[in-house]
Structure formats: C-alpha cells, structure tokens
VMD Tcl script that builds the backbone (N, CA, C; Angstrom):
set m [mol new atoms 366]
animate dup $m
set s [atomselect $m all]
$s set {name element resname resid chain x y z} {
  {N N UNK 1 A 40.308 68.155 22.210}
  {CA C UNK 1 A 39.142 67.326 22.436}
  {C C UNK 1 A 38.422 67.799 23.685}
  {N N UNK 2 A 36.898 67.857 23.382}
  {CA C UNK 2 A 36.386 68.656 24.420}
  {C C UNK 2 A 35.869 66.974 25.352}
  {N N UNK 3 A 36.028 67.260 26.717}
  {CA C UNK 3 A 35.711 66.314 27.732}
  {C C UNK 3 A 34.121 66.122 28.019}
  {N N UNK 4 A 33.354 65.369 27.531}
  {CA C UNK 4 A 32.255 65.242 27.289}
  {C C UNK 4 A 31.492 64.774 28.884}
  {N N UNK 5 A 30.782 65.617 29.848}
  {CA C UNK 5 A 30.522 65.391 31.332}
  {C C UNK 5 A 28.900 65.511 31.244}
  {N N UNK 6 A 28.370 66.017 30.864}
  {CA C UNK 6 A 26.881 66.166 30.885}
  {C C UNK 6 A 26.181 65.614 29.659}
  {N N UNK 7 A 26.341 65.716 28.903}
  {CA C UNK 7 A 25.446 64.788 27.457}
  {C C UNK 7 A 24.735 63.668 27.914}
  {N N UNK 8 A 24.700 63.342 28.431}
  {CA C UNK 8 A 23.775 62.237 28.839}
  {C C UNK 8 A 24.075 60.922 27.694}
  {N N UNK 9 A 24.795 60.860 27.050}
  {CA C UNK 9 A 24.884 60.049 25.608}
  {C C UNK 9 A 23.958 60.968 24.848}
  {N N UNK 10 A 24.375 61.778 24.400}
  {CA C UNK 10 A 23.199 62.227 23.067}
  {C C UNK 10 A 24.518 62.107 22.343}
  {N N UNK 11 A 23.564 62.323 20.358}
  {CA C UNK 11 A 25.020 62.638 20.037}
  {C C UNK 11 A 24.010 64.098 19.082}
  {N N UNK 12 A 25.096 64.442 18.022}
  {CA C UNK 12 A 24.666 65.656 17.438}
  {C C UNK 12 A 23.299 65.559 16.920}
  {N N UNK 13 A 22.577 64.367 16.075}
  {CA C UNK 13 A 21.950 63.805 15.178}
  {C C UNK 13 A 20.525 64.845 16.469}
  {N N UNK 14 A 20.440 63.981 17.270}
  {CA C UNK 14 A 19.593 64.385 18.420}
  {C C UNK 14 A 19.679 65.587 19.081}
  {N N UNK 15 A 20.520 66.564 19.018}
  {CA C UNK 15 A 20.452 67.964 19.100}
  {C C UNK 15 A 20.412 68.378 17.914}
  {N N UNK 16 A 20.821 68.348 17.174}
  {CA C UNK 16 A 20.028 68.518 15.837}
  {C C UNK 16 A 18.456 68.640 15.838}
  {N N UNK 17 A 18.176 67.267 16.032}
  {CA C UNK 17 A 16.494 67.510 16.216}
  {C C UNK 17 A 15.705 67.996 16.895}
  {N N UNK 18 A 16.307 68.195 18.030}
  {CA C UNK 18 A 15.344 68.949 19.301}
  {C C UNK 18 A 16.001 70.508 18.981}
  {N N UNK 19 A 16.914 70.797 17.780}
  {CA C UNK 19 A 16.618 72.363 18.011}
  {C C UNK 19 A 15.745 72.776 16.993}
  {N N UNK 20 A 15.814 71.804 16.017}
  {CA C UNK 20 A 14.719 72.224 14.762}
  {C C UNK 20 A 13.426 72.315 15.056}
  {N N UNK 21 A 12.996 70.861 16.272}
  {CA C UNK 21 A 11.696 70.232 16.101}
  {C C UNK 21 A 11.000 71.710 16.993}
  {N N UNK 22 A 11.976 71.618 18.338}
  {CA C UNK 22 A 11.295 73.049 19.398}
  {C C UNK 22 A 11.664 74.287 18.589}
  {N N UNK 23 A 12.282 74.585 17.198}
  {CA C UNK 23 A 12.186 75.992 16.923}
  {C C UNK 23 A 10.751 76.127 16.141}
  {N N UNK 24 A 10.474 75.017 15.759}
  {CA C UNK 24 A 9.077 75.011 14.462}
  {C C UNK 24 A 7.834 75.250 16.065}
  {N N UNK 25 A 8.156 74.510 16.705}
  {CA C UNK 25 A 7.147 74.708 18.127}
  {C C UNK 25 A 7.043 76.066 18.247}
  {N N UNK 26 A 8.401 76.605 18.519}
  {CA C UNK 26 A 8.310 78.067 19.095}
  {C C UNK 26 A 7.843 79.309 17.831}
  {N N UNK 27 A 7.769 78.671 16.892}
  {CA C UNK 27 A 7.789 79.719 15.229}
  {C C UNK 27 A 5.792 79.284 15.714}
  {N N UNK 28 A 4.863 78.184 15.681}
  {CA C UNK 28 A 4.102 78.248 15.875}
  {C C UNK 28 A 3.269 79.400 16.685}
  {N N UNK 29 A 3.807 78.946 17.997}
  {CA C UNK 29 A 3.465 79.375 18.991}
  {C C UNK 29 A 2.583 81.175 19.238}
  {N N UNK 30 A 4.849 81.108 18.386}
  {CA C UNK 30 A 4.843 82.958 18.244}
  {C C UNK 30 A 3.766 83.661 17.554}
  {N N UNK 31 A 3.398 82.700 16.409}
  {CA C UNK 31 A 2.471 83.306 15.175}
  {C C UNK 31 A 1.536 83.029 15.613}
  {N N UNK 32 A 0.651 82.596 16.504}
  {CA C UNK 32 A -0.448 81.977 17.019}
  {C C UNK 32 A -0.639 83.171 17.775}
  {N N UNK 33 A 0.242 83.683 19.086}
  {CA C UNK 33 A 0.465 84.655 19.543}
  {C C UNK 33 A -0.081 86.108 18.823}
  {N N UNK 34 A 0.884 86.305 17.953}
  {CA C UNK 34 A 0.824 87.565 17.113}
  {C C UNK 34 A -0.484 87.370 16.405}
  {N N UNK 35 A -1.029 86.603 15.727}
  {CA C UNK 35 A -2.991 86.715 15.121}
  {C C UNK 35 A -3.692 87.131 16.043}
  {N N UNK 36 A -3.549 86.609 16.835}
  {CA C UNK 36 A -4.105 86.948 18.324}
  {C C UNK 36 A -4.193 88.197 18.581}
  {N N UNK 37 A -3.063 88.688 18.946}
  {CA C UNK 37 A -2.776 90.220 18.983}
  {C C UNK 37 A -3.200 91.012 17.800}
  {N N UNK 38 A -3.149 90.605 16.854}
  {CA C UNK 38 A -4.027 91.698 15.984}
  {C C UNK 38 A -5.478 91.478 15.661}
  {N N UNK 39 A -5.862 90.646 15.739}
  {CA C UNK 39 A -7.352 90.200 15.830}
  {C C UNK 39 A -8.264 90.870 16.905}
  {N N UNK 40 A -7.000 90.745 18.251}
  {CA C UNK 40 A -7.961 90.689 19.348}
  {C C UNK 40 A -7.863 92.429 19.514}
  {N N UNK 41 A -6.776 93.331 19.027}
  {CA C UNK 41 A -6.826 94.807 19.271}
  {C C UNK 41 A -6.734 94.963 20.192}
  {N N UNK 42 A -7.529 95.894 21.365}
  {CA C UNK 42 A -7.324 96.015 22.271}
  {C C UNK 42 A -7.918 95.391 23.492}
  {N N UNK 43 A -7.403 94.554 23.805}
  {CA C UNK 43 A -7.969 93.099 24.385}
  {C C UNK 43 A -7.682 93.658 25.775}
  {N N UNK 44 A -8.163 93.198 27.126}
  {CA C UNK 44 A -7.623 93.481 28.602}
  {C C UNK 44 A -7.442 91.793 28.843}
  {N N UNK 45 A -7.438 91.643 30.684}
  {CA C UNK 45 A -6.982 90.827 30.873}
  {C C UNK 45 A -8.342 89.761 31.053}
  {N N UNK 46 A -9.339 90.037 30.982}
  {CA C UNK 46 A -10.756 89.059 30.657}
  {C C UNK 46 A -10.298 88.729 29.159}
  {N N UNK 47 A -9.732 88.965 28.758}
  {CA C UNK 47 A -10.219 88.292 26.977}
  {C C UNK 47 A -8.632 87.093 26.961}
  {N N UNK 48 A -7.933 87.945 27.585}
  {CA C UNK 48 A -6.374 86.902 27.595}
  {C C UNK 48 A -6.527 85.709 28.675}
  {N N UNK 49 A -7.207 86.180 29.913}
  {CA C UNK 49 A -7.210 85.181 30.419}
  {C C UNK 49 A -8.360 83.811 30.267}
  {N N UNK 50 A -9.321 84.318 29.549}
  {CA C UNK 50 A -10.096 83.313 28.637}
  {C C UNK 50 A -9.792 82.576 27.672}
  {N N UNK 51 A -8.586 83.330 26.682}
  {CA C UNK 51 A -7.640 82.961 25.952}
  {C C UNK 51 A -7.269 81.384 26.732}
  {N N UNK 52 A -6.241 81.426 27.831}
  {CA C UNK 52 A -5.491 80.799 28.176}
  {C C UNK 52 A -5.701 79.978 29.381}
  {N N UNK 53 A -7.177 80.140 29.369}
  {CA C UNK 53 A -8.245 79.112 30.563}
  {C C UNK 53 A -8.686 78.086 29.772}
  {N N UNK 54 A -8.551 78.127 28.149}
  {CA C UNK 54 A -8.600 76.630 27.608}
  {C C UNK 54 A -7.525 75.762 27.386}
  {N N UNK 55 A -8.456 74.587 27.522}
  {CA C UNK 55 A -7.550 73.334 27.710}
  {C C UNK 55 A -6.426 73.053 26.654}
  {N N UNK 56 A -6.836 73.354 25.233}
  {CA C UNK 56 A -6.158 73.483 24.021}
  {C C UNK 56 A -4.832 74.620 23.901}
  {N N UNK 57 A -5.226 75.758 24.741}
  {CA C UNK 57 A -4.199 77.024 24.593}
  {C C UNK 57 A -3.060 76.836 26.077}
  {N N UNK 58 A -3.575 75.658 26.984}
  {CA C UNK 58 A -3.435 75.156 28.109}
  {C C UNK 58 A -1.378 74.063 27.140}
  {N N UNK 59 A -1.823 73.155 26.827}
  {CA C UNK 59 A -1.432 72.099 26.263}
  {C C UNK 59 A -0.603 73.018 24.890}
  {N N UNK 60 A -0.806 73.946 24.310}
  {CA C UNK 60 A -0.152 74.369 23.145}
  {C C UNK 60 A 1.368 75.483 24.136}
  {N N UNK 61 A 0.748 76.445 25.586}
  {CA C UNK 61 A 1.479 76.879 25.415}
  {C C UNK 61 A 2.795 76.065 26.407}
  {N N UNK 62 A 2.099 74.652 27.077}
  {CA C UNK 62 A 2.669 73.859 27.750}
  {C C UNK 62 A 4.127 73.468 26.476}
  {N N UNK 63 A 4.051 73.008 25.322}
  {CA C UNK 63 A 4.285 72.744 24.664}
  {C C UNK 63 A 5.702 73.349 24.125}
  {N N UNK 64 A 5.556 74.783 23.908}
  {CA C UNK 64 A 6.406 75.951 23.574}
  {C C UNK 64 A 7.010 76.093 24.671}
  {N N UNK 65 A 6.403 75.673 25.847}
  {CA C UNK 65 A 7.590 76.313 27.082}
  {C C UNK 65 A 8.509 75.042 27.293}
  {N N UNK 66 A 7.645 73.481 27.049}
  {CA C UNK 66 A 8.558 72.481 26.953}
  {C C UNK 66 A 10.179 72.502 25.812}
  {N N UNK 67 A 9.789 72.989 24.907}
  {CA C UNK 67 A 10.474 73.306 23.412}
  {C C UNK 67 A 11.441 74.887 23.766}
  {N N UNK 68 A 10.834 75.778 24.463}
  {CA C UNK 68 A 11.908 76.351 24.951}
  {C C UNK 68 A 12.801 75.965 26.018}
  {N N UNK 69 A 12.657 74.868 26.827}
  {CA C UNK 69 A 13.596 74.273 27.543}
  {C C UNK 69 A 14.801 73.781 27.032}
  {N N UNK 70 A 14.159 73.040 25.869}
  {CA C UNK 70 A 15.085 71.788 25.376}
  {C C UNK 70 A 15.831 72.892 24.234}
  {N N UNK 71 A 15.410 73.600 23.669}
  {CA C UNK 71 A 15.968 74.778 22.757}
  {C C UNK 71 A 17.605 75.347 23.495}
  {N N UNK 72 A 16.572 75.920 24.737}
  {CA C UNK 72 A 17.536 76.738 25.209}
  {C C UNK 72 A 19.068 75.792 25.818}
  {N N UNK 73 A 18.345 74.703 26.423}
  {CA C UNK 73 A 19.503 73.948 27.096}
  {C C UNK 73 A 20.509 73.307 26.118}
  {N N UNK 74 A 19.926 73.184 24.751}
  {CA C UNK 74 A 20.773 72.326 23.618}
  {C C UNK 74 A 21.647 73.657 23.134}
  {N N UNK 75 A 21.072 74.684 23.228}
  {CA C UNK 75 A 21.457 76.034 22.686}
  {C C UNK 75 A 22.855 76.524 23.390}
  {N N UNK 76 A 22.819 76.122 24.888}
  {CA C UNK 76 A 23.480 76.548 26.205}
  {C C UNK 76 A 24.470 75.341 25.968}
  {N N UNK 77 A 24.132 74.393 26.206}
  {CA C UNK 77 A 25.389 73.317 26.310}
  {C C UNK 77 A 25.913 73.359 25.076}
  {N N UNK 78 A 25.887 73.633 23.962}
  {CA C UNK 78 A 26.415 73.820 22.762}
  {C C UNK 78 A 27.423 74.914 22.811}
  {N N UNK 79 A 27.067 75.849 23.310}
  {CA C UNK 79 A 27.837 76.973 23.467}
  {C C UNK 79 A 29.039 76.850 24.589}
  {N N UNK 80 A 28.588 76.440 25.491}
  {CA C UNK 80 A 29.427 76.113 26.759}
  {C C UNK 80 A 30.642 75.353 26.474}
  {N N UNK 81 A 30.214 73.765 25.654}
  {CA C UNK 81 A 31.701 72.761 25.121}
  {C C UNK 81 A 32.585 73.739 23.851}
  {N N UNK 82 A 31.627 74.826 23.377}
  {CA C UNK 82 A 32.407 75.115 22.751}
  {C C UNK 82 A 33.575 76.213 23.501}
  {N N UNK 83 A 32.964 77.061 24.174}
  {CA C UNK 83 A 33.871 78.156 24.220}
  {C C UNK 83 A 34.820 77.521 26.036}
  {N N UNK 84 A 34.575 76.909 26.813}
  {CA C UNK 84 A 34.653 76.156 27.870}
  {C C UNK 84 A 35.196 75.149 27.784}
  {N N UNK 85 A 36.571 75.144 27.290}
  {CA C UNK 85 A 37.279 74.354 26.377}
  {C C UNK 85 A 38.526 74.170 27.286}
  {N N UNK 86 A 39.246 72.975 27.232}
  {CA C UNK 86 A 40.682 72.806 28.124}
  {C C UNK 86 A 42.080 73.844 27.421}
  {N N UNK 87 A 41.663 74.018 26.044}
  {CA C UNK 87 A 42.617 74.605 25.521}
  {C C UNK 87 A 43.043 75.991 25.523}
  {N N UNK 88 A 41.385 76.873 26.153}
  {CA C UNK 88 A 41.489 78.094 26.403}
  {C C UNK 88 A 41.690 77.978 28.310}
  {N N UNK 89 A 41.244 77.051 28.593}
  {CA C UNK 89 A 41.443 77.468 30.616}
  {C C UNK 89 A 41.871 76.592 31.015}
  {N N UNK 90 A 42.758 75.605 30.658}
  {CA C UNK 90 A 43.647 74.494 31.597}
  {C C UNK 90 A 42.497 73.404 31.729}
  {N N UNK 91 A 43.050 72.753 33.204}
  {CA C UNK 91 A 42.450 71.503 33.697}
  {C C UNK 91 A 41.431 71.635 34.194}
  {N N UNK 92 A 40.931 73.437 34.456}
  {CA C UNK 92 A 39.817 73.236 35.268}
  {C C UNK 92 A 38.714 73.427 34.396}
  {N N UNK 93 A 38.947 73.403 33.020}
  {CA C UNK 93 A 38.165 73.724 32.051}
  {C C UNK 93 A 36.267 72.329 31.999}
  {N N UNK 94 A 36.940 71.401 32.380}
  {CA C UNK 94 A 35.803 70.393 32.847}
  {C C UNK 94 A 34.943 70.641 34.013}
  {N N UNK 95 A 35.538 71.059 34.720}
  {CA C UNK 95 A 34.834 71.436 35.981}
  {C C UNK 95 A 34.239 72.364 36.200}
  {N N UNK 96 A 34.993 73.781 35.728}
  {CA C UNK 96 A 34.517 74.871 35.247}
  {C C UNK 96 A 32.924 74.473 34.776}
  {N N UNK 97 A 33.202 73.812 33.383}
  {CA C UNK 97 A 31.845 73.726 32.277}
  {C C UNK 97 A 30.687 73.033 32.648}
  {N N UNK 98 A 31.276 71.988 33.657}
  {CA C UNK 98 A 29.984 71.142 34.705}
  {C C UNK 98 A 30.089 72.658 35.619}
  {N N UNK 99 A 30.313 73.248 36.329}
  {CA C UNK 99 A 29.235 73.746 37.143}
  {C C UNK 99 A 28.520 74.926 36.433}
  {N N UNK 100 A 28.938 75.598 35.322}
  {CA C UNK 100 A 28.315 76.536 34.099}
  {C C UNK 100 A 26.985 75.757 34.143}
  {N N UNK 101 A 27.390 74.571 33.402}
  {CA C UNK 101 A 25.975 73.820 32.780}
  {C C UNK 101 A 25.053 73.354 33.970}
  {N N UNK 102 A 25.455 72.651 35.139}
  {CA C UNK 102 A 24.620 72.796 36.330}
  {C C UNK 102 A 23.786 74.197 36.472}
  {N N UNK 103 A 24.633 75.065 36.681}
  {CA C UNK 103 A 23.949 76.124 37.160}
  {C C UNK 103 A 22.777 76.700 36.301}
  {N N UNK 104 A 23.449 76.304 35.010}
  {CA C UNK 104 A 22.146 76.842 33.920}
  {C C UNK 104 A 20.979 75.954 33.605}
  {N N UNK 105 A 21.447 74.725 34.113}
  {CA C UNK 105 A 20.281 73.665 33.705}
  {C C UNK 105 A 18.961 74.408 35.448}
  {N N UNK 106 A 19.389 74.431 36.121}
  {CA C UNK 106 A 18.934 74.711 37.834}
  {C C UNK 106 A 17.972 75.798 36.862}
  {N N UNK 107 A 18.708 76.893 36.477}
  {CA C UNK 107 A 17.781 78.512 36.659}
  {C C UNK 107 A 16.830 77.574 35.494}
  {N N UNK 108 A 17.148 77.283 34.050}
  {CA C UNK 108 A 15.779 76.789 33.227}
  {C C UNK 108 A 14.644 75.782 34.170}
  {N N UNK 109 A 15.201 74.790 34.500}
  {CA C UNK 109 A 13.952 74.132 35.200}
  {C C UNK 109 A 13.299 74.520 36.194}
  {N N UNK 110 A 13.759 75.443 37.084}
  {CA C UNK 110 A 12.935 76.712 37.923}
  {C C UNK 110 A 12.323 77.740 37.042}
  {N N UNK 111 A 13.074 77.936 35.715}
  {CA C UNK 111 A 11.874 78.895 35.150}
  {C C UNK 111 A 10.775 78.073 34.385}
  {N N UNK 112 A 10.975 76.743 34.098}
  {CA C UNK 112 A 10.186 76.006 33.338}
  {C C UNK 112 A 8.818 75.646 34.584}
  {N N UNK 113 A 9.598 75.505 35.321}
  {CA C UNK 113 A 8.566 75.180 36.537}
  {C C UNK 113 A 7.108 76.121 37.029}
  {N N UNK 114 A 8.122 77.468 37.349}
  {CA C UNK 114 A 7.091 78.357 37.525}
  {C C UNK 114 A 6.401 78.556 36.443}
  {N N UNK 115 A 6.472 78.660 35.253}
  {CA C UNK 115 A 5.347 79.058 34.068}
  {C C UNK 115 A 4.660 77.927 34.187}
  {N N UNK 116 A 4.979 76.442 34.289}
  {CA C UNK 116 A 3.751 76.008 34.006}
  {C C UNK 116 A 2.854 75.954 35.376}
  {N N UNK 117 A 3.420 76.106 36.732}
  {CA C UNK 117 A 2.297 76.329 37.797}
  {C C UNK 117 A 1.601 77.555 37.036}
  {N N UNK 118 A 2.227 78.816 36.663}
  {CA C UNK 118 A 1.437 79.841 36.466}
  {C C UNK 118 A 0.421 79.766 35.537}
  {N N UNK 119 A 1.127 78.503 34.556}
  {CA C UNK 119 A 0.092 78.203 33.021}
  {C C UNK 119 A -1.087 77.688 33.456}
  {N N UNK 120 A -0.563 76.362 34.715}
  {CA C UNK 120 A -2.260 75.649 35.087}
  {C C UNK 120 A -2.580 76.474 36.609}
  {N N UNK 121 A -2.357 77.645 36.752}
  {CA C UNK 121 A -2.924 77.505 37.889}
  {C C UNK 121 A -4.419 78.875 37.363}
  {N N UNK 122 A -3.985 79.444 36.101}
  {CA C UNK 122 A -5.190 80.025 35.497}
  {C C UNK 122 A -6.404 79.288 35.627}
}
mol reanalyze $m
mol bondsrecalc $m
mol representation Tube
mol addrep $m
C-alpha cells in the first residue's frame, strides 16, 4: 500500500480527467501551432510576435501552459507513487516521494510562472 502524502484528496476519477481534459488542450494547441507554421512559411519574429500580442492567442496559449501543468504534475505524481514505493526502498520511501514530488511541483510552477510573465509581458 502506497502512503498517500500529497494528493490533496483527489481520487483517480479526477486525474483521470485533468489528463484527458489538458491532453485535448494540448492536441489543440499543438495543431493550432502547426497551421500556423505552414500557412505562415517563412514567418520572422514581426509576424509571431503579432501572432501572440492578441488577446485570444494571449488566453489560448495561457490555457495549454495551464493544462501542461496539471498534465505534467498528474503525469509526475503518478509515476512517483508508483515506482517510490515502501516495498522497493524501506521506510524512507514516504519521505523520499514527498521531497521528489516537492521538488518537482517547485521546478513546474517556476516554469509555469515564467512563460506566462513571458506570455503577457509581449
């Protein structure tokens, strides 16, 4: 039995949904992306950064980076209870997996952070 320290109370039902709901986000996103890129050919940084000076492309890619948070962190703590287990590393296997998952929750919301200063500061 894995020692349940960070879940916040979720249960599967709800990671379930936030990996489906942010992968359809991120499947958007990508393809929105890629038309782009072939439409636009050989585009510089006046045509991208006009791109992404509207309010709409503002809020869509806010969106995908929100959905890669919750992706990645449901993705990460999933992986972590699994392999971060008491049965493969003893007693310190809880403690161990809280500071894994600390440390990884820290680097996403510093990277979530800086993209979106960088998103609104266009």
């Amino acid at each position: 039995m894995v020692t349940s320290i960070t879940n916040l109370s979720r249960n599967g039902v709800s990671d379930w949904l936030i990996q489906r709901v942010s992968a359809v986000v991120l499947l958007a996103w990508f393809l929105f992306i890629g038309y782009t890129i072939l439409n636009l050919g050989d585009a510089g940084y006046l045509e991208w950064r006009a791109l992404f000076s509207r309010l709409w492309m503002k809020v869509f890619t806010l969106a995908a980076l929100l959905a890669l948070f919750g992706h990645a962190w449901v993705g990460m703590w999933t992986v972590f209870t699994d392999y971060l287990t008491k049965g493969t590393l003893g007693a310190t296997a809880a403690w161990l997996r809280f500071a894994v998952q600390l440390i990884c929750f820290v680097v996403l919301l510093v990277y979530l952070v800086w993209a979106v200063h960088i998103l609104w500061s266009i």
